[in-house]
Jmol script that loads the backbone (N, CA, C; Angstrom):
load data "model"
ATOM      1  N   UNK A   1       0.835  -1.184   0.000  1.00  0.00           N
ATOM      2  CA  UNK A   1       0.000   0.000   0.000  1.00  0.00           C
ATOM      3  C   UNK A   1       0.877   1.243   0.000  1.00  0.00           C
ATOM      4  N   UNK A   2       0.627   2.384  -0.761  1.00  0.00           N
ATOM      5  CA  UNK A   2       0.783   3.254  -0.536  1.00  0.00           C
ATOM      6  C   UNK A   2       1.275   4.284   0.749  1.00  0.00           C
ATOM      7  N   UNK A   3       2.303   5.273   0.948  1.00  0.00           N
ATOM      8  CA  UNK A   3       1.997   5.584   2.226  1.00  0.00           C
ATOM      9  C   UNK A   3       0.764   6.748   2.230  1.00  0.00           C
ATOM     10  N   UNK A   4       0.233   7.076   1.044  1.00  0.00           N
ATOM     11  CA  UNK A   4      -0.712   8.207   1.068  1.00  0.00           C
ATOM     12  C   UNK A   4      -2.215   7.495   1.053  1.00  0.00           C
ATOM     13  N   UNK A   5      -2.252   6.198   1.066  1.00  0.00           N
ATOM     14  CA  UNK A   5      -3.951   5.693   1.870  1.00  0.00           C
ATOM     15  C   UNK A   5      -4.519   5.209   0.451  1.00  0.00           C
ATOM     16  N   UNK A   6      -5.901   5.087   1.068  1.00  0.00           N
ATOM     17  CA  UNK A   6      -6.982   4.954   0.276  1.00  0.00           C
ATOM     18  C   UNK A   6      -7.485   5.841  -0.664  1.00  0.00           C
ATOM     19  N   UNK A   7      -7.117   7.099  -0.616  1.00  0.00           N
ATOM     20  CA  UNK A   7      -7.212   8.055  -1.524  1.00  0.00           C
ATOM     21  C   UNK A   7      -6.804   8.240  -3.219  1.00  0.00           C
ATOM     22  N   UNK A   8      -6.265   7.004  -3.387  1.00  0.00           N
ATOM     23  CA  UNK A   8      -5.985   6.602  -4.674  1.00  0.00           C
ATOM     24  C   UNK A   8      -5.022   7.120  -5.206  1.00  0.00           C
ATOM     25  N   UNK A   9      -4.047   6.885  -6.191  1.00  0.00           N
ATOM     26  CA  UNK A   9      -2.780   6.371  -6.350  1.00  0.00           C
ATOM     27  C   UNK A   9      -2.264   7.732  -6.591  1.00  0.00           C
ATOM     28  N   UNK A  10      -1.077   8.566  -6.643  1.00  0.00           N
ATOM     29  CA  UNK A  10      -1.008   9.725  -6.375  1.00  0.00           C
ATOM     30  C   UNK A  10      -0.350  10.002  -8.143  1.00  0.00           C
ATOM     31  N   UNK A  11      -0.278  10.842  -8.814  1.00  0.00           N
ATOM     32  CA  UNK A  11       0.182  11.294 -10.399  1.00  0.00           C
ATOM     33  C   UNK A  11       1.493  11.072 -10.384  1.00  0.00           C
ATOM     34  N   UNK A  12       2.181  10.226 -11.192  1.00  0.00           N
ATOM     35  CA  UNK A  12       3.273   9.770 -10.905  1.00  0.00           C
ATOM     36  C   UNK A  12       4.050  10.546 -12.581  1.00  0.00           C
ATOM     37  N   UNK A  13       3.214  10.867 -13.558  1.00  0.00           N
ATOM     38  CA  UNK A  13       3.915  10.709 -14.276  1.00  0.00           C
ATOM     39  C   UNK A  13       5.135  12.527 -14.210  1.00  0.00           C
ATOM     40  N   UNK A  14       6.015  12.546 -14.837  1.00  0.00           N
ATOM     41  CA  UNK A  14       7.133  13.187 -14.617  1.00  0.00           C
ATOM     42  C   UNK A  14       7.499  13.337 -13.355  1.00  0.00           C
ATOM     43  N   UNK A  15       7.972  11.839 -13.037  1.00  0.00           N
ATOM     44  CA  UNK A  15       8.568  11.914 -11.308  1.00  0.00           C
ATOM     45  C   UNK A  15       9.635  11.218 -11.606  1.00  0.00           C
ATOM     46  N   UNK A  16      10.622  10.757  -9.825  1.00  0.00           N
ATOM     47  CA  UNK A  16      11.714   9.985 -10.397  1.00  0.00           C
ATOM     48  C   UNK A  16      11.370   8.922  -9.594  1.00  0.00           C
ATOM     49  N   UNK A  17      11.541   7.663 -10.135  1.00  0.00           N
ATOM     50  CA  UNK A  17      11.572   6.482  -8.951  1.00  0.00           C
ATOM     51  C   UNK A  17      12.222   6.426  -8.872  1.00  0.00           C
ATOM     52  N   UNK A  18      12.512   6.223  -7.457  1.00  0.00           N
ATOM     53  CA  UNK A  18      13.938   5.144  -6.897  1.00  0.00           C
ATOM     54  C   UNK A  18      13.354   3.554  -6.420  1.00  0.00           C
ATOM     55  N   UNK A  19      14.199   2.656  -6.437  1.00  0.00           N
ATOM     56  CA  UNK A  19      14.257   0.822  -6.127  1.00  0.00           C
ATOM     57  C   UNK A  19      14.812   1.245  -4.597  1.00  0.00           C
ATOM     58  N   UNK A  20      14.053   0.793  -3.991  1.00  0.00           N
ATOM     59  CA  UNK A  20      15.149   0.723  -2.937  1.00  0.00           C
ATOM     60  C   UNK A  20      14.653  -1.052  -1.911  1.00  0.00           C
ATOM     61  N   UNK A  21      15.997  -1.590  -2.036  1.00  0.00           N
ATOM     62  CA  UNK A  21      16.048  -3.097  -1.790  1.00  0.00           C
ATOM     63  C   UNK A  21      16.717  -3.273  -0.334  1.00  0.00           C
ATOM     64  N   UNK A  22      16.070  -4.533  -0.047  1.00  0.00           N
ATOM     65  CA  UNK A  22      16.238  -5.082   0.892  1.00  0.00           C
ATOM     66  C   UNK A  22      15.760  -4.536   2.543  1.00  0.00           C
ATOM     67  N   UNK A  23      14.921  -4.052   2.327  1.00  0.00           N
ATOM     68  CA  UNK A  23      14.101  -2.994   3.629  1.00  0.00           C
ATOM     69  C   UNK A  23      13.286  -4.733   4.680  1.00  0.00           C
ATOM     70  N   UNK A  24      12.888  -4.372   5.590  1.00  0.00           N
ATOM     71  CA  UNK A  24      12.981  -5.493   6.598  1.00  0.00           C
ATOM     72  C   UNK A  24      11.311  -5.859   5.875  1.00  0.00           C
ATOM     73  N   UNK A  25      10.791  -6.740   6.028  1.00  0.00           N
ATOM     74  CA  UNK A  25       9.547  -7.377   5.986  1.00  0.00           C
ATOM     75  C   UNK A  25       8.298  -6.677   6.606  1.00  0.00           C
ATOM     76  N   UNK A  26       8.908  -6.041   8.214  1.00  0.00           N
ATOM     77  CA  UNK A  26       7.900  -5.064   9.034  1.00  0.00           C
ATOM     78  C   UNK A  26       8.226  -3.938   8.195  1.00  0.00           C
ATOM     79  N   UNK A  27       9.181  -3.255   7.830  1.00  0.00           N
ATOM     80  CA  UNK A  27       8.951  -2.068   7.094  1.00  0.00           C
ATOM     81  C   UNK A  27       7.892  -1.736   6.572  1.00  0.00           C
ATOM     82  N   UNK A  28       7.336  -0.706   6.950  1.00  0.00           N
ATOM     83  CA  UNK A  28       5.780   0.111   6.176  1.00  0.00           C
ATOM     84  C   UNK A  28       6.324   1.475   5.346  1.00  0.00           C
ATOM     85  N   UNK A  29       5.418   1.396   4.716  1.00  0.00           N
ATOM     86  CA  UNK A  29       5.057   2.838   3.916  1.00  0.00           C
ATOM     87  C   UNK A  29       5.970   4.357   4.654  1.00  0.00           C
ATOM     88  N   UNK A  30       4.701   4.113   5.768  1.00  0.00           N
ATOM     89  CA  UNK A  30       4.924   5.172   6.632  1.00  0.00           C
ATOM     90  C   UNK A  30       6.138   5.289   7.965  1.00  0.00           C
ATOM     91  N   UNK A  31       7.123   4.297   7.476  1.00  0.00           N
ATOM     92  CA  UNK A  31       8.565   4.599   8.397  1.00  0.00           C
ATOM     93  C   UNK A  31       9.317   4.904   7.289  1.00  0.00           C
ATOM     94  N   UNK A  32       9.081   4.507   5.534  1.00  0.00           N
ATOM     95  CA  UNK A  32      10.565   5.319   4.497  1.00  0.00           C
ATOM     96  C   UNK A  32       9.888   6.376   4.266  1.00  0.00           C
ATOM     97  N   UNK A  33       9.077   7.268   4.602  1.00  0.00           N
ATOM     98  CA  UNK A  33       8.420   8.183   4.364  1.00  0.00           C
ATOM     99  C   UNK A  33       9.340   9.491   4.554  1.00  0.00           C
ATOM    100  N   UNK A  34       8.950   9.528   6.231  1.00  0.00           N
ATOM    101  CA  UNK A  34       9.523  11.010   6.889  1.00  0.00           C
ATOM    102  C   UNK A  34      11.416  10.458   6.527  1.00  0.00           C
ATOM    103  N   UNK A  35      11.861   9.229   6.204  1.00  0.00           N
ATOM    104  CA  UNK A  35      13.710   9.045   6.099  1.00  0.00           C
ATOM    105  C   UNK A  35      13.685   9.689   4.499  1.00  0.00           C
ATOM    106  N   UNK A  36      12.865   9.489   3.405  1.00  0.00           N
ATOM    107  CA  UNK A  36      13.217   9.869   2.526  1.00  0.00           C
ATOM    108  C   UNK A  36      13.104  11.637   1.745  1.00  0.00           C
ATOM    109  N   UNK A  37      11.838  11.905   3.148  1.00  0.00           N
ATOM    110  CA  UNK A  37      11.314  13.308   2.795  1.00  0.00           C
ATOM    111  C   UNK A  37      12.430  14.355   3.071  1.00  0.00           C
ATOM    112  N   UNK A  38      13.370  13.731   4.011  1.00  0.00           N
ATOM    113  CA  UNK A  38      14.538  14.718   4.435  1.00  0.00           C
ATOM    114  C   UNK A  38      14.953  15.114   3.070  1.00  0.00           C
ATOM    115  N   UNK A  39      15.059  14.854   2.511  1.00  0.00           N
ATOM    116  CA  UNK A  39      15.734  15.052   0.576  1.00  0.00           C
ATOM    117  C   UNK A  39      14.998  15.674  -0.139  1.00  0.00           C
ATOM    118  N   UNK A  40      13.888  16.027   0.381  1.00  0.00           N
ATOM    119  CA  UNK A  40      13.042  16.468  -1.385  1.00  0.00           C
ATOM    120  C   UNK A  40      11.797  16.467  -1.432  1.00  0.00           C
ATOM    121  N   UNK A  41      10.930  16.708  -2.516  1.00  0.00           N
ATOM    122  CA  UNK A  41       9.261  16.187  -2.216  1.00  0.00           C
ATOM    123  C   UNK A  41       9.437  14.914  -2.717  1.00  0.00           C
ATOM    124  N   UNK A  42       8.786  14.105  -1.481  1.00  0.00           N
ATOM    125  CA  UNK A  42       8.172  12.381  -1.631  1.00  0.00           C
ATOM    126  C   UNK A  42       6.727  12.696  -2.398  1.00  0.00           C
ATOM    127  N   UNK A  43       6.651  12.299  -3.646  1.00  0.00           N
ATOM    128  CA  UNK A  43       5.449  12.011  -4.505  1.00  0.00           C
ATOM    129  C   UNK A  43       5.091  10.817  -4.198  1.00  0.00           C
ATOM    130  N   UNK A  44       5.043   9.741  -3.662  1.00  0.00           N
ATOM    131  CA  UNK A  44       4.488   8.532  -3.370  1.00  0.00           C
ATOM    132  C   UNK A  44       5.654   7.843  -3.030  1.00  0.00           C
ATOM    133  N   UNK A  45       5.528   6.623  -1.546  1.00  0.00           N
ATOM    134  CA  UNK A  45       6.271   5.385  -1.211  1.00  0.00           C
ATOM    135  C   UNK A  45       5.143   4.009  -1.289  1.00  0.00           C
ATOM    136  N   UNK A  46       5.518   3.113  -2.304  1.00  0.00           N
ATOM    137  CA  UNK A  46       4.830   1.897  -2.563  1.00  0.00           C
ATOM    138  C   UNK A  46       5.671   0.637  -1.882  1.00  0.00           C
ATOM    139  N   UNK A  47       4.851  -0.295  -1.113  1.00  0.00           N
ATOM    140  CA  UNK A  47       5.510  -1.247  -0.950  1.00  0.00           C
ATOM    141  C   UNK A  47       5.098  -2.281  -1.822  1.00  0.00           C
ATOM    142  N   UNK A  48       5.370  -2.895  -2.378  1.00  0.00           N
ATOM    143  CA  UNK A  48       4.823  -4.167  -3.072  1.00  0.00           C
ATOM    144  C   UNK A  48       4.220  -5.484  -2.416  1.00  0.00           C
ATOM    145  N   UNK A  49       3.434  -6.059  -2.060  1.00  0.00           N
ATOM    146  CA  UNK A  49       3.007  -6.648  -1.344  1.00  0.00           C
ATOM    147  C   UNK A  49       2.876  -8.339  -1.896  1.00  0.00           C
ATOM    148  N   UNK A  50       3.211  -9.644  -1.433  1.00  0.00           N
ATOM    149  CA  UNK A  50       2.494 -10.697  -2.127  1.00  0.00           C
ATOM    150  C   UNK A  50       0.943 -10.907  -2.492  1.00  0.00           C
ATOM    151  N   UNK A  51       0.434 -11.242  -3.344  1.00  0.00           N
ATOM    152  CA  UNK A  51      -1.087 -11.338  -3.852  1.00  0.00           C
ATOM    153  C   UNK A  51      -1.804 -12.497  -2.844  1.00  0.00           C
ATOM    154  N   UNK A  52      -0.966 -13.331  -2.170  1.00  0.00           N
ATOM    155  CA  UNK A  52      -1.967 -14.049  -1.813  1.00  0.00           C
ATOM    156  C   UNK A  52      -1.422 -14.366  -0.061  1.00  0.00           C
ATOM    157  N   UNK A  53      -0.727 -13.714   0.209  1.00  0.00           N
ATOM    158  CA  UNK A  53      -0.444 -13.465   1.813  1.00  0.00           C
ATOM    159  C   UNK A  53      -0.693 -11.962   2.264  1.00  0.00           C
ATOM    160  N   UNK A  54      -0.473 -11.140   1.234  1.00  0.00           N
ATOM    161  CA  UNK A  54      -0.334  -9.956   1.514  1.00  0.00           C
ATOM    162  C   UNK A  54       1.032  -9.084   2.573  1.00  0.00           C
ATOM    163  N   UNK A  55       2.148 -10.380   2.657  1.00  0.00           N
ATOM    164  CA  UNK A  55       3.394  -9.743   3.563  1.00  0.00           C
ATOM    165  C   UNK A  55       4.077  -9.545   1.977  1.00  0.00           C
ATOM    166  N   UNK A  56       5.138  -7.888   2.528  1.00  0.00           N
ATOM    167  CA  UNK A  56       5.976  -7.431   2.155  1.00  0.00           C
ATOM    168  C   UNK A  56       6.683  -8.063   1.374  1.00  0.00           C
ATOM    169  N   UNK A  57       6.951  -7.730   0.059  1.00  0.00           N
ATOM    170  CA  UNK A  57       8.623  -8.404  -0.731  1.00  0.00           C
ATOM    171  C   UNK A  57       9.495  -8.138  -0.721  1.00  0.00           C
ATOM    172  N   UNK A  58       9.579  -7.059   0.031  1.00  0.00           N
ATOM    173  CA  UNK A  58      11.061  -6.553   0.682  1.00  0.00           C
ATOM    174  C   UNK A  58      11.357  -5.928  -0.277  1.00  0.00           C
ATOM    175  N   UNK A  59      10.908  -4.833  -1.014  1.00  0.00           N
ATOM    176  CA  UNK A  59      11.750  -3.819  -1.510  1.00  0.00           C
ATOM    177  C   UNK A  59      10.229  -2.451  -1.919  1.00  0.00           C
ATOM    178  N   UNK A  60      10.751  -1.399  -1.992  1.00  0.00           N
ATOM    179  CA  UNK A  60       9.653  -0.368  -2.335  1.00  0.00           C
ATOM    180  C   UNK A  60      10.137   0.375  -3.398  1.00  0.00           C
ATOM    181  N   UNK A  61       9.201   1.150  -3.802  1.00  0.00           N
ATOM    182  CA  UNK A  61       9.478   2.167  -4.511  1.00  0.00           C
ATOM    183  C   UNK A  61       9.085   3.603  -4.007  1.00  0.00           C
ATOM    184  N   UNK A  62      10.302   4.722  -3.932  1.00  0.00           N
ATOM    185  CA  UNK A  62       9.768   5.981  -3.624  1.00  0.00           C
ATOM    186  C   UNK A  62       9.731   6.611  -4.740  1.00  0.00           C
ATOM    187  N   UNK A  63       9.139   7.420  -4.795  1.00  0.00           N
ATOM    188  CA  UNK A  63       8.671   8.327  -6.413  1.00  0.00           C
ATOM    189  C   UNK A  63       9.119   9.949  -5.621  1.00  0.00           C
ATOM    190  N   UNK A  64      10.232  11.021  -6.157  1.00  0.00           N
ATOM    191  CA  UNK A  64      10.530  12.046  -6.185  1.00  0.00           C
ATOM    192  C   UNK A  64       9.738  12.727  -7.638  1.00  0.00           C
ATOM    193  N   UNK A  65       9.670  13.952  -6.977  1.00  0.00           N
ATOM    194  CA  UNK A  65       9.190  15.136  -7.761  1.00  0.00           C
ATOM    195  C   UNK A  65      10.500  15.456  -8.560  1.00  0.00           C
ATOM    196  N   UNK A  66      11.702  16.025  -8.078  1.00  0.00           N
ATOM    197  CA  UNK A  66      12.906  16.522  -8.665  1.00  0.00           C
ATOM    198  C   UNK A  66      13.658  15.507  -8.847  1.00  0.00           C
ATOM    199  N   UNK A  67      14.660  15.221  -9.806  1.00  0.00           N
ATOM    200  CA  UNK A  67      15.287  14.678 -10.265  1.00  0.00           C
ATOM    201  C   UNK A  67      16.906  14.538  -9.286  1.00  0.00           C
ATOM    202  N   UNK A  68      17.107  15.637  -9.351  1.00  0.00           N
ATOM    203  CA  UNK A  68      18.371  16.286  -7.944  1.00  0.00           C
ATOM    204  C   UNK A  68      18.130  15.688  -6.577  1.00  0.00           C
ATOM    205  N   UNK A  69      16.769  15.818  -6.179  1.00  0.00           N
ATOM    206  CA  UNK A  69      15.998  15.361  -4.642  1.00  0.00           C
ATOM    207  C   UNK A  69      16.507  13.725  -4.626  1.00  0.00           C
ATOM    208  N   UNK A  70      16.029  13.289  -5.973  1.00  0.00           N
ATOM    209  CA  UNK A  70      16.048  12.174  -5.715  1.00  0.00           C
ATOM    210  C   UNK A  70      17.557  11.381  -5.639  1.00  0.00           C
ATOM    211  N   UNK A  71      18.151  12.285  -6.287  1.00  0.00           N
ATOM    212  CA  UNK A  71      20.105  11.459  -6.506  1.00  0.00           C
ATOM    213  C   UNK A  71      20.305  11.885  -4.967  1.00  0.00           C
ATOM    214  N   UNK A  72      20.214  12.896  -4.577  1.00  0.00           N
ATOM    215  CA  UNK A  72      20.640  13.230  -3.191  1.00  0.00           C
ATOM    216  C   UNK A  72      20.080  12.083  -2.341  1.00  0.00           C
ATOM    217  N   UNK A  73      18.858  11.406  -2.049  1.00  0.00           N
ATOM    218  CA  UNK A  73      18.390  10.290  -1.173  1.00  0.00           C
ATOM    219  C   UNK A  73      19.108   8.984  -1.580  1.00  0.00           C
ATOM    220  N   UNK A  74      19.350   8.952  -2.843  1.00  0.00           N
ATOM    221  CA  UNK A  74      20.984   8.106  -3.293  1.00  0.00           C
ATOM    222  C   UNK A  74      21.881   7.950  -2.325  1.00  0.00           C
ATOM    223  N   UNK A  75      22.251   9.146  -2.999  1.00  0.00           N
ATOM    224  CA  UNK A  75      23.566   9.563  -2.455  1.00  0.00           C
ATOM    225  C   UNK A  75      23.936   9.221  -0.362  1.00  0.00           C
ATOM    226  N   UNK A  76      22.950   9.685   0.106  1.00  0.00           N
ATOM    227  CA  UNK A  76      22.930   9.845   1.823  1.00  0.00           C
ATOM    228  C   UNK A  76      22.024   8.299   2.321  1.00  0.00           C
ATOM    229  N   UNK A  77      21.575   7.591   1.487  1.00  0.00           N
ATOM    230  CA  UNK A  77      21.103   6.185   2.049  1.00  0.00           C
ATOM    231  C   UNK A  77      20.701   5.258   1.482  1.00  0.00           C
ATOM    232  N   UNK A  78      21.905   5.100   0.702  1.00  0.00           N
ATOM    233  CA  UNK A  78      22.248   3.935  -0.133  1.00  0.00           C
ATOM    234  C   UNK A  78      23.346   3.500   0.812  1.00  0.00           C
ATOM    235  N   UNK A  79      22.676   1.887   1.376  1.00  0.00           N
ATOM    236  CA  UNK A  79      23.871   1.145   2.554  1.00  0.00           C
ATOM    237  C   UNK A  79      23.632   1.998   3.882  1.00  0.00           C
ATOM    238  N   UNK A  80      22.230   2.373   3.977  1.00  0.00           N
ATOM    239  CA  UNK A  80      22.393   2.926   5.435  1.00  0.00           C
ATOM    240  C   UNK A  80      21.693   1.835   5.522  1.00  0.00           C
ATOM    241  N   UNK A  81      21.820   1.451   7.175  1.00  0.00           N
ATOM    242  CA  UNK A  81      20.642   0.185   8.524  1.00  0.00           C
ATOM    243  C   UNK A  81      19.424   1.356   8.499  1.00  0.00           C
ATOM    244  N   UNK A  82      18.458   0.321   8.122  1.00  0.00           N
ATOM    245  CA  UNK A  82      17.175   0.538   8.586  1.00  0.00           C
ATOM    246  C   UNK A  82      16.331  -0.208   8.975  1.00  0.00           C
ATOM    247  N   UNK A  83      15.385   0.154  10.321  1.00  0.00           N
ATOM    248  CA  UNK A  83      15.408  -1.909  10.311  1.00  0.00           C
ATOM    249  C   UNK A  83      15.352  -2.668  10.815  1.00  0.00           C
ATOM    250  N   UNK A  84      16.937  -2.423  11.138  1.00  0.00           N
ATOM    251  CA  UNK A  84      18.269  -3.783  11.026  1.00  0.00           C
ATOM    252  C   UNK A  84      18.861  -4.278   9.797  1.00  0.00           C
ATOM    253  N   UNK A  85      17.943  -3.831   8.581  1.00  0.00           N
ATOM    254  CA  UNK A  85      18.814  -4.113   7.409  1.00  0.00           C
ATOM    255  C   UNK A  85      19.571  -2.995   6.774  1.00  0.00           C
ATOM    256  N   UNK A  86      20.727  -3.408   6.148  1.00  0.00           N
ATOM    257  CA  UNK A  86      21.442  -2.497   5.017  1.00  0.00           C
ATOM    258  C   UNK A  86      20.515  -2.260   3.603  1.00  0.00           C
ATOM    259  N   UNK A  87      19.953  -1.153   3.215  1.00  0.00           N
ATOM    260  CA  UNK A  87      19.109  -0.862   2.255  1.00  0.00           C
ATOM    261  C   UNK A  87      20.321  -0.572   0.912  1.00  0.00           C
ATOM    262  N   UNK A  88      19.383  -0.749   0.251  1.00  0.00           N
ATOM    263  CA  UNK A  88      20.400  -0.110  -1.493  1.00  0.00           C
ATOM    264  C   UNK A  88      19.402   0.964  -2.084  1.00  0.00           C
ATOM    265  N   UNK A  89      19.541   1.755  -2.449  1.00  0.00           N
ATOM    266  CA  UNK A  89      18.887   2.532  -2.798  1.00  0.00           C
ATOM    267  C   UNK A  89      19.454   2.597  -4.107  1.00  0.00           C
ATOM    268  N   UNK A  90      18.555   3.053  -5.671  1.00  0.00           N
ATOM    269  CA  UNK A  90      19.042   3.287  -6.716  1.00  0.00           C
ATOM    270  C   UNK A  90      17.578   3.902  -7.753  1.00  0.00           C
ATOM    271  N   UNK A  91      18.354   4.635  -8.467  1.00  0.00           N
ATOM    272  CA  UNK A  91      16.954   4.831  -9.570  1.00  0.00           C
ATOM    273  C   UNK A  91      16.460   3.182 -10.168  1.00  0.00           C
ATOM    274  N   UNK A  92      15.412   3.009 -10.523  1.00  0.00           N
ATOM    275  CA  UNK A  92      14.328   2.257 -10.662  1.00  0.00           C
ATOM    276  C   UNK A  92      14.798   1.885 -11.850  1.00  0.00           C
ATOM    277  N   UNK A  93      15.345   1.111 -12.362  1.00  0.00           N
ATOM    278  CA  UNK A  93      15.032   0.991 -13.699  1.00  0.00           C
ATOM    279  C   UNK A  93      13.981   0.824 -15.390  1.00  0.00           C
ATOM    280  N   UNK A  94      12.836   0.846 -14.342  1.00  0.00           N
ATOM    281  CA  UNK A  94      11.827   0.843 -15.404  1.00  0.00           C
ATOM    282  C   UNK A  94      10.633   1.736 -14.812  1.00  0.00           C
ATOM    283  N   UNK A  95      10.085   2.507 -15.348  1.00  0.00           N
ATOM    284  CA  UNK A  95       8.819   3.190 -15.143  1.00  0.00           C
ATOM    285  C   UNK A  95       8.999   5.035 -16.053  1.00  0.00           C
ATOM    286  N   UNK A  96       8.534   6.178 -15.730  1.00  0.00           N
ATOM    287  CA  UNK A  96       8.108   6.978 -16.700  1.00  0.00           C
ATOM    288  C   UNK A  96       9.661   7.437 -17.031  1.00  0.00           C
ATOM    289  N   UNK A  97      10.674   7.405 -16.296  1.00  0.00           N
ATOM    290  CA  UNK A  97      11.467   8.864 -16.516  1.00  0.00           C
ATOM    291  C   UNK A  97      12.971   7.797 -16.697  1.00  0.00           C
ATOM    292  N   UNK A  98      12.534   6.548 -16.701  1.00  0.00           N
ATOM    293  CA  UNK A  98      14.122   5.357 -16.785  1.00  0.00           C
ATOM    294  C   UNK A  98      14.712   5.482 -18.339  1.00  0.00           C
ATOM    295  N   UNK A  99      15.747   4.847 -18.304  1.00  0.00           N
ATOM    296  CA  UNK A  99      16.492   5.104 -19.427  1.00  0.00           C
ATOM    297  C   UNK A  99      16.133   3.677 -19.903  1.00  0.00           C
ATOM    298  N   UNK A 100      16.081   3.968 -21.415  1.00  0.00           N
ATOM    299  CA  UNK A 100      15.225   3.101 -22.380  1.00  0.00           C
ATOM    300  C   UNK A 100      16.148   1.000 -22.041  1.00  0.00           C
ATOM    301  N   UNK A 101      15.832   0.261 -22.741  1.00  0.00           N
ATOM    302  CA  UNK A 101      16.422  -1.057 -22.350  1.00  0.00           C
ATOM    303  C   UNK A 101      17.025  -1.326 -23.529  1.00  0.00           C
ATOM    304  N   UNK A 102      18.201  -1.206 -23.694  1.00  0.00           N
ATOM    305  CA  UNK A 102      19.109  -1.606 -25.141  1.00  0.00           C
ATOM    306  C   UNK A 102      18.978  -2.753 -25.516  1.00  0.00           C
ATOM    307  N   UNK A 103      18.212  -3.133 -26.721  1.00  0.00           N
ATOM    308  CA  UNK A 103      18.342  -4.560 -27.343  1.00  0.00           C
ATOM    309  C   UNK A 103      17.019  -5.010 -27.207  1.00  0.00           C
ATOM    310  N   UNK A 104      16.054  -4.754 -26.974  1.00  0.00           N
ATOM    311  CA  UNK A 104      14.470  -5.171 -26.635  1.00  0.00           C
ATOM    312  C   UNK A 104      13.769  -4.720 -27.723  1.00  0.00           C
ATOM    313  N   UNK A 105      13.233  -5.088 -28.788  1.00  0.00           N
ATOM    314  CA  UNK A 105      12.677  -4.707 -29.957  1.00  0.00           C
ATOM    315  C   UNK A 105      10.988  -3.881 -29.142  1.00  0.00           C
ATOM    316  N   UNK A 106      11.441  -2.700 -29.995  1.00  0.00           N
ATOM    317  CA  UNK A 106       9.775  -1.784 -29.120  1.00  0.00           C
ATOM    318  C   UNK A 106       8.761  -2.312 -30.061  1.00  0.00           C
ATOM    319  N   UNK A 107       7.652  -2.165 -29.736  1.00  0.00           N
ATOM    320  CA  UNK A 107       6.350  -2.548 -30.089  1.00  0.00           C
ATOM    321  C   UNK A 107       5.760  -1.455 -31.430  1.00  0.00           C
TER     322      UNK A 107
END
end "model"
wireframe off; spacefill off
backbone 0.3
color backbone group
């Protein structure tokens, strides 16, 4: 879920995602929230959830407004403990603003 609720999914397009892996299982929405807002405007934190347990897959996506905001939350907590785990933080590789996939014939 979302950390912004039931209110339905927030406008993502010209934002930046970041991947950020390996976050603990209890990790919610609303604890990478206020760690990632220190950097920038947070446009949405998604956790991905299993379809048929509904626990965590251990990794989220935060969505930045600025492009800069978002290298800076890179930059300051990529390999920080959160947790108890060491997180990776990185741009996303696929969604509106990623760099294209070399060798994949487009449609």
């Amino acid at each position: 879920m979302s950390h912004f609720g039931r209110s339905g999914p927030p406008d993502i397009r010209d934002t930046f995602s970041l991947l950020v892996l390996n976050i603990s299982f209890r990790t919610t929405a609303d604890d990478l929230y206020p760690l990632f807002e220190r950097y920038g405007k947070v446009v949405d934190v998604f956790i991905p959830r299993d379809r048929r347990t509904g626990d965590s897959r251990g990794f989220a996506f935060v969505r930045y407004k600025y492009a800069d905001e978002a290298q800076k939350a890179i930059d300051r907590l990529d390999g920080r403990n959160v947790d108890g785990r060491n997180i990776m933080v990185q741009f996303a590789k696929y969604g509106p603003n990623a760099e294209p996939i070399h060798g994949i014939a487009e449609c």
